[in-house]
C-alpha positions as CSV (number, residue, x, y, z in Angstrom):
1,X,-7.2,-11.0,33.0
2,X,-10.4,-11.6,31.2
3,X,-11.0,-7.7,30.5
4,X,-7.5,-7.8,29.1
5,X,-8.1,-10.3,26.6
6,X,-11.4,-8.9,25.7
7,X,-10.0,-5.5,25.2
8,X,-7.1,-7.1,22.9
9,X,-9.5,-9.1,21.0
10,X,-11.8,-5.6,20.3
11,X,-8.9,-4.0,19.2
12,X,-7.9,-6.6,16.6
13,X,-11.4,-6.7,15.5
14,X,-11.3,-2.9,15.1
15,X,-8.4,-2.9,12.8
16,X,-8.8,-5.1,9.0
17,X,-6.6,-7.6,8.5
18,X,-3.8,-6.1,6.0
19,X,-2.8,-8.8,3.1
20,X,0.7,-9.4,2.7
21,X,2.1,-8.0,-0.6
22,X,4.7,-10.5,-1.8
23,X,6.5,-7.7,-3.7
24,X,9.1,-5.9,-1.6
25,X,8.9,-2.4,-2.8
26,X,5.6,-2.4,-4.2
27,X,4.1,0.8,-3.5
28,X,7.2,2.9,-4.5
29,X,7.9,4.5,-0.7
30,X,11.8,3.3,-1.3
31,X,12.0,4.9,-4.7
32,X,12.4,2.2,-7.8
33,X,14.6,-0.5,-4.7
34,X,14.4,-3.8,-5.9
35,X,13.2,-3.0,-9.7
36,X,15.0,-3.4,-12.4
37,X,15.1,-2.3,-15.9
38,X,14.1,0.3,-17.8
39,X,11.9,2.3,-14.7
40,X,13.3,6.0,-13.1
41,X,12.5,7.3,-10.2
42,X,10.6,10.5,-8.8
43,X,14.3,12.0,-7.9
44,X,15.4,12.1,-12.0
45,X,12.2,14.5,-12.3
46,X,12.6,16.7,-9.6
47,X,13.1,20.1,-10.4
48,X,16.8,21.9,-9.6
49,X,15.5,24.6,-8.1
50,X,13.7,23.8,-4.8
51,X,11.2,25.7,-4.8
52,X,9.7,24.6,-7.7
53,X,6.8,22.5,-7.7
54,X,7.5,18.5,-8.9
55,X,5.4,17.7,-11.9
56,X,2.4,15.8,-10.5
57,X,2.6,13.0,-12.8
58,X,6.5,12.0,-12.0
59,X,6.6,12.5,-8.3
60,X,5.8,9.7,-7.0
61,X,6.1,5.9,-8.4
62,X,8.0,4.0,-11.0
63,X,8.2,6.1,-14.1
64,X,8.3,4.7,-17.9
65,X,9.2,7.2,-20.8
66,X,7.8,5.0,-24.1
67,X,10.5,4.6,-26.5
68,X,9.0,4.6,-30.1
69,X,11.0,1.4,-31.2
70,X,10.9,-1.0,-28.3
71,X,9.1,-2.4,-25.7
72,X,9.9,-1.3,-22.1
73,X,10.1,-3.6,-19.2
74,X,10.7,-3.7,-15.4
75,X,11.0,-6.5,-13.2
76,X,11.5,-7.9,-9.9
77,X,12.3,-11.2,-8.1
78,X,10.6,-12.1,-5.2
79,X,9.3,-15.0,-3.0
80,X,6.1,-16.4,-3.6
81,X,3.8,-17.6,-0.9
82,X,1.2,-20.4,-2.3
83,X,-0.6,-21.3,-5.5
84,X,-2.9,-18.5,-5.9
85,X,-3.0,-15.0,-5.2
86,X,-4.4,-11.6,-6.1
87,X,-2.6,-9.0,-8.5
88,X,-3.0,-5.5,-8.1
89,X,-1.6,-2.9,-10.4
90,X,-2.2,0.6,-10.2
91,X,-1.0,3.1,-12.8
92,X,-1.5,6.4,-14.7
93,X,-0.4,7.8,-18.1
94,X,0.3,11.2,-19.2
95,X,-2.2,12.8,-21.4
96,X,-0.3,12.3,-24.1
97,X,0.5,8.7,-24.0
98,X,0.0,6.7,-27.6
99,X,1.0,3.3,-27.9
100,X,2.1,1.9,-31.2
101,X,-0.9,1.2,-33.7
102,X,1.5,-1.3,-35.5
103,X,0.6,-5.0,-35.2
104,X,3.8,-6.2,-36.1
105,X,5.0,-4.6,-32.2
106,X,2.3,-6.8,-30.4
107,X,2.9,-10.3,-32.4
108,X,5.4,-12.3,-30.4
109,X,5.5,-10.3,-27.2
110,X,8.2,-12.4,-25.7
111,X,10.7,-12.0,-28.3
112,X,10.0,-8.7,-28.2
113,X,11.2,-7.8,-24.4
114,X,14.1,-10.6,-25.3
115,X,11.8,-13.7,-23.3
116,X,12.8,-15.9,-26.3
117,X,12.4,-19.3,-24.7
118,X,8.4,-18.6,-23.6
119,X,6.2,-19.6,-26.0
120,X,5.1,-17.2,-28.5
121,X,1.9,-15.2,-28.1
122,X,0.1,-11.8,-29.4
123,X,-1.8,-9.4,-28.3
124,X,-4.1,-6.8,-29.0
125,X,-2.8,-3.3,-30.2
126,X,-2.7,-1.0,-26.8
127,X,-2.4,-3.4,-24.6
128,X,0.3,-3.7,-22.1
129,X,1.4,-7.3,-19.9
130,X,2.6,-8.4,-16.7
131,X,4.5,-11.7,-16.6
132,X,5.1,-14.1,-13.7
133,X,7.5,-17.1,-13.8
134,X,8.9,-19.4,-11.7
135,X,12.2,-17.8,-11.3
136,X,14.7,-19.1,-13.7
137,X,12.0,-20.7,-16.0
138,X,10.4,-19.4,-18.7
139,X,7.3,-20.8,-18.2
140,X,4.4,-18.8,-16.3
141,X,1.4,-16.7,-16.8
142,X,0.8,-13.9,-18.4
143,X,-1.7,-11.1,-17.8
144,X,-3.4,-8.5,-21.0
145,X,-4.1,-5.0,-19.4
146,X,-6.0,-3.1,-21.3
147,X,-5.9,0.6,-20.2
148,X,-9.1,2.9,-20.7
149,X,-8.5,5.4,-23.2
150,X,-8.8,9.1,-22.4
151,X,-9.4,8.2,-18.8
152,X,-7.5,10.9,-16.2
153,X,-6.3,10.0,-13.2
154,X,-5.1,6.4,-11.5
155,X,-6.3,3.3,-13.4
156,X,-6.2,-0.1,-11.3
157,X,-5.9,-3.6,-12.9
158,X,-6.9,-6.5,-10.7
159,X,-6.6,-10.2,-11.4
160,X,-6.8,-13.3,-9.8
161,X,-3.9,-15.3,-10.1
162,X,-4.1,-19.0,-9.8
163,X,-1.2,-22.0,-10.2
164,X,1.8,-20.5,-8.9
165,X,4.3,-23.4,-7.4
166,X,3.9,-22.2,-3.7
167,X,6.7,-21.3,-1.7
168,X,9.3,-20.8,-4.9
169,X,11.1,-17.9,-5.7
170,X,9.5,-16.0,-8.9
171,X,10.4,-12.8,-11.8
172,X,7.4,-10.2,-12.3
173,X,7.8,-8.4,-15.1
174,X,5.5,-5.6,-16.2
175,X,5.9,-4.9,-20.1
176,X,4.9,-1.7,-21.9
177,X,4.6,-1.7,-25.9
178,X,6.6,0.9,-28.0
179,X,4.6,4.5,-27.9
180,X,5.1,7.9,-26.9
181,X,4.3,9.5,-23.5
182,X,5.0,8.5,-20.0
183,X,3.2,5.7,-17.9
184,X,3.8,5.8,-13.5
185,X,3.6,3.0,-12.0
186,X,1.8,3.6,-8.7
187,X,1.6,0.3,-6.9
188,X,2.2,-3.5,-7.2
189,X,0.9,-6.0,-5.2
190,X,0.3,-10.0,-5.3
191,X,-1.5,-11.0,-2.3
192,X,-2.7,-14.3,-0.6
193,X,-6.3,-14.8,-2.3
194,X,-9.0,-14.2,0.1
195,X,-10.3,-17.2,-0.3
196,X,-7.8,-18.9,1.4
């Protein structure tokens, strides 16, 4: 018995410990399931013939064409665990990508994606937000990503996230400003923090 549980402790020492992402659907594997909004999936892109390759860029994820007048937003309910956690977005943009330049589209970013009763806020020019709110409120946090120009390939955005009501169901809302271009969404995940 004793070799048993030694070889069963070995193996779970072998393999990490996963965190448990509190968004269902967060990697993309059952297309855009559980999202809502203004996101498409890989299977509006895909070529009609067959044998043609997909285009790299919109094969996989949750896919945002920028709209030159409005912001774009997509969202998700979802259970949350306890008061802190860690948020990890991955994403990439298409070459030609330009958000708006006009300050006027960044000055009360809630009233812009129609969030009239959170409190107003701005931000920078070319920067892009996540929201997460008790679910039903209007009241939460709000996170300022700040994508690196020119860069090629996947970008990540990681932030601690602290004073969520634990055990409460909750909206996550990633909001894109007016522009031109196309952003994929490759992966969303809130996990338990690791310091817990």
């Amino acid at each position: 018995m004793k070799p048993l549980l030694f070889g069963l402790l070995v193996l779970a020492l072998a393999f990490p410990l996963r965190a448990d992402n509190w968004i269902d659907n967060g990697n993309f594997t059952e297309g855009i399931d559980h999202w809502r909004g203004n996101g498409r999936a890989p299977s509006d892109f895909a070529p009609e013939n067959p044998m043609d390759k997909p285009d790299p860029l919109t094969s996989k994820g949750l896919i945002l064409q920028l709209r030159e007048a409005d912001w774009d937003k997509v969202q998700q309910d979802f259970h949350g665990k306890s008061t802190d956690g860690v948020l990890t977005i991955t994403y990439m943009m298409s070459p030609d990508l330009t958000f708006s330049k006009q300050p006027d589209d960044y000055s009360d970013v809630p009233d812009q994606i129609h969030y009239d009763d959170w409190d107003p806020f701005s931000v920078p020019a070319g920067n892009w937000v996540v929201f997460i709110a008790d679910f039903g409120k209007y009241v939460g946090n709000y996170y300022v990503i700040q994508p690196k120009r020119g860069a090629k390939g996947v970008q990540t955005y990681k932030a601690k996230v602290q004073g969520l009501t634990p055990l409460a169901d909750k909206t996550i809302t990633l909001a894109v400003p007016p522009g031109k271009g196309t952003m994929v969404i490759l992966s969303v995940s809130l996990t338990d923090s690791p310091d817990k």
